[in-house]
N, C-alpha and C positions, 0 to 999 in steps of 0.2 A: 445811066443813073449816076448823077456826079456824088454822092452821097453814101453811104452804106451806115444805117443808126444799128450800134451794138455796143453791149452795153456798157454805156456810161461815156461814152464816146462818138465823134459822127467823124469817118473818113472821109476826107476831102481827095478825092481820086484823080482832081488836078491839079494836086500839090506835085512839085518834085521828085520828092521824096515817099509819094506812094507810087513811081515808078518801079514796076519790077519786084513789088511790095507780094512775096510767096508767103511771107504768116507775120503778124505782130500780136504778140503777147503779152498786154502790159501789165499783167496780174493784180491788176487792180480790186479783185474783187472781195475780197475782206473775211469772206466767208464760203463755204460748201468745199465741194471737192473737184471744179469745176474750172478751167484758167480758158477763159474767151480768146477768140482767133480774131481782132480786128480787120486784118487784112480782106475782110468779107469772102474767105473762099473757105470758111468754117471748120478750119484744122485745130479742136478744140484741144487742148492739153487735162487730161486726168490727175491727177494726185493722190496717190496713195500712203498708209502707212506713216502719216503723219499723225503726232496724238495735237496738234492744234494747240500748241503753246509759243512762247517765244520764240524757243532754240528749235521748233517743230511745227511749221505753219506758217499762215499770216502774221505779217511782224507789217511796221511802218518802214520806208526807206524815205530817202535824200530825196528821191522822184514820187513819193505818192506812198504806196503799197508794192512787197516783195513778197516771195515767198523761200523762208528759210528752211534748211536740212540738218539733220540731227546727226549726219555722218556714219549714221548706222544700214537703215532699211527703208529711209523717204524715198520715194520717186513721181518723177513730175514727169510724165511723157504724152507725145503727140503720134497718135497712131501713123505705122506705114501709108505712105499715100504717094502715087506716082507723080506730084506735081513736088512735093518735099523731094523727092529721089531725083529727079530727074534736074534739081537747080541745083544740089550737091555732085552730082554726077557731071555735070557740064565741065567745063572750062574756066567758067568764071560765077561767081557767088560772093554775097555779102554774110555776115553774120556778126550781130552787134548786142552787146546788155551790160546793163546793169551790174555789177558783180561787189562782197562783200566775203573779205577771208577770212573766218575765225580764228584759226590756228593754220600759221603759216608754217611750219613743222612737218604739216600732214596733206596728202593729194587732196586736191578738191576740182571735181569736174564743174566747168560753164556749161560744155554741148559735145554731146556725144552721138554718133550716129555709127554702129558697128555692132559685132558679136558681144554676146554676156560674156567669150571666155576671150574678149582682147581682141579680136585680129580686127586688124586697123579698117573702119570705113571710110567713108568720104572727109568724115569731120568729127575732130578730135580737139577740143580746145580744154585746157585743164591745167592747173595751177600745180609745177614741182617742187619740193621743196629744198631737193639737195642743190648745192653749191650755190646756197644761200637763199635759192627760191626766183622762179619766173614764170610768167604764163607762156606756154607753149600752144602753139598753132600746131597741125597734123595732118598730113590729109593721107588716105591707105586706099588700096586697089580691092579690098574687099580679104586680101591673104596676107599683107606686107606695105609697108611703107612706102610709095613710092615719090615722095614730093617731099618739097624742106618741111625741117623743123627750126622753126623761130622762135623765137622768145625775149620776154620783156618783164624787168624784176623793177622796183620803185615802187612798190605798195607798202601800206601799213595794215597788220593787221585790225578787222574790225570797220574797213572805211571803206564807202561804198566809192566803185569809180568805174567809167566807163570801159567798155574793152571791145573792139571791133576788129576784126578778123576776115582777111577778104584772099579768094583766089583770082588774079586777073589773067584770065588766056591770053588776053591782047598784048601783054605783055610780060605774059612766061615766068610772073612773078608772084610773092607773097608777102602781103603787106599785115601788117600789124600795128593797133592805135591805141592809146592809152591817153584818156579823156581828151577827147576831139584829137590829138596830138600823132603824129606819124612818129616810131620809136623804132621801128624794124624790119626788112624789108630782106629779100632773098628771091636772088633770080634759080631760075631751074627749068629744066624740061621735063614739062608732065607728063607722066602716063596716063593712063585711062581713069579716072578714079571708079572706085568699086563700091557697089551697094550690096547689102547681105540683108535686105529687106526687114530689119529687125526697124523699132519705135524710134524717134528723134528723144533723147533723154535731157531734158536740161537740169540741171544742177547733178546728173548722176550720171553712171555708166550702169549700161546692164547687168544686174547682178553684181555689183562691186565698186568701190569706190564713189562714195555718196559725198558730197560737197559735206564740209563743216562751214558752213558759211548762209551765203544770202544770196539770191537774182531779185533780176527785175527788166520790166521792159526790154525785153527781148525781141531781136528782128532778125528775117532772113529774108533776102534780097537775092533773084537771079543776075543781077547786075555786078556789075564793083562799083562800088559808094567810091566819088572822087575826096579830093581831102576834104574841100570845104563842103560838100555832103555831112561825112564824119564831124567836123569841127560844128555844124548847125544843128544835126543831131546831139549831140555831147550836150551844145548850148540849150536845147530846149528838148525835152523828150517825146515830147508831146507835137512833134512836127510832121506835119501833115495829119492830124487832125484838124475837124473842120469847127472853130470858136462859133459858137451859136450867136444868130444873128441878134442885135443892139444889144448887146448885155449888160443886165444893170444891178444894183443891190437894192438888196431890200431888208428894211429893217422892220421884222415881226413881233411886236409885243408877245410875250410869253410869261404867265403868271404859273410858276409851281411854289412846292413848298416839299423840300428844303431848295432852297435854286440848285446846288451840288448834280441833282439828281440830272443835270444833262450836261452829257461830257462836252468838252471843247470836241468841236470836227476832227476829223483825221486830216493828214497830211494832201492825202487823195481829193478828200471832200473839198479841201481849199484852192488844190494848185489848175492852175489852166493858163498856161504860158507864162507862168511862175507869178501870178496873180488872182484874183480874187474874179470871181465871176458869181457866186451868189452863197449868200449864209444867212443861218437863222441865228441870232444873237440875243442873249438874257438883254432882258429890260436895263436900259443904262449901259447896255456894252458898245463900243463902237468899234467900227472897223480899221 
């Protein structure tokens, strides 16, 4: 089946870049408590504990639609499953999103995969803020650290940018990207990485340390993303999705009273390879 339609989206599964494609996450969905697994092997993500405001829920990003953390007790998680465990556990892995830092002062988790009380799992990606602030790559045996810690600072708080995080066994390393951009890289001999069968948490850590911030379009990859992988990704989020065939606009007359009463589309509603693929627009609006 070259296709997979979910929602709001169709994977084109002979794109590139849904090579090796273990979960994508685009959180596009605006509403419930629900975050879609487009990668069609249906590793849906939950949300809890969010009161659904701004600083707590559905927000708009730079890409579409994210979902923001209140720093307190939000959690966005994707249940244990031996296909998520087994691409962190490997040798080599992708893991790439979205990311927006409230307050750069204060920890804020991308992806966690480990115990509520800390001890290091497979994948550990999280924003520090001492000696000046950087995002840290991590990867743990399930008891302790056994692989580099990397890191990459040049953020503003508040701005959304991309961040890509890869272990390559082929080459005994760990790379780090900062929008499409290769910034850091560390060779090493790995150990084994270690799984403690707890949830994939994105934007949180179990039990602790909840993002003050934003994600979004989230991917995990059994592969490592080459650069211009990363660099096409960054450029278009939405890659490897499959653009629905001749696409055209259409312009719908629409008579209300007050016109106000229909908001402009969201960010989401509009973008598809950072273009236009169909809107309904007030009488006299053009696109």
């Amino acid at each position: 089946m070259p296709a997979q339609n979910l929602p709001g989206l169709l994977l084109d599964r002979a794109h590139p870049l849904s090579r090796g494609l273990v979960g994508w996450w685009p959180m596009n969905e605006g509403s419930g408590t629900r975050v879609s697994d487009v990668s069609g092997n249906q590793f849906a993500g939950t949300m809890a504990n969010f009161s659904m405001s701004q600083s707590s829920g559905w927000v708009g990003s730079s890409v579409g639609r994210g979902v923001a953390f209140d720093a307190t007790d939000d959690a966005l998680t994707i249940a244990h499953n031996a296909a998520i465990a087994n691409a962190l556990t490997s040798t080599t892995f992708t893991f790439a999103a979205w990311a927006r830092v409230d307050n750069l002062a204060a920890y804020s988790i991308l992806a966690y995969k480990g115990s509520a009380g800390g001890v290091p799992g497979p994948l550990q990606i999280y924003w520090e803020p001492a000696g000046g602030g950087s995002w840290y790559f991590l990867i743990g045996n399930g008891s302790s650290s056994n692989g580099p810690t990397i890191g990459v600072g040049q953020i503003s708080a508040g701005v959304w940018h991309h961040l890509t995080a890869i272990r390559d066994g082929g080459t005994s390393s760990a790379r780090m990207y900062l929008n499409g951009r290769r910034v850091a890289v560390a060779g090493a001999s790995f150990g084994t990485a270690g799984d403690v069968s707890t949830a994939l948490c994105l934007g949180c850590r179990t039990g602790s340390y909840i993002s003050q911030g934003a994600t979004a379009q989230a991917r995990l990859y059994s592969r490592a993303l080459s650069d211009s992988d990363v660099a096409q990704l960054y450029a278009n989020p939405l890659a490897g999705a499959l653009a629905p065939s001749n696409p055209r606009r259409y312009w719908v007359g629409v008579v209300i009273s007050p016109p106000a009463a229909i908001a402009a589309p969201s960010t989401a509603d509009r973008l598809w390879n950072r273009g236009y693929v169909g809107r309904i627009f007030r009488r006299g609006e053009k696109g």
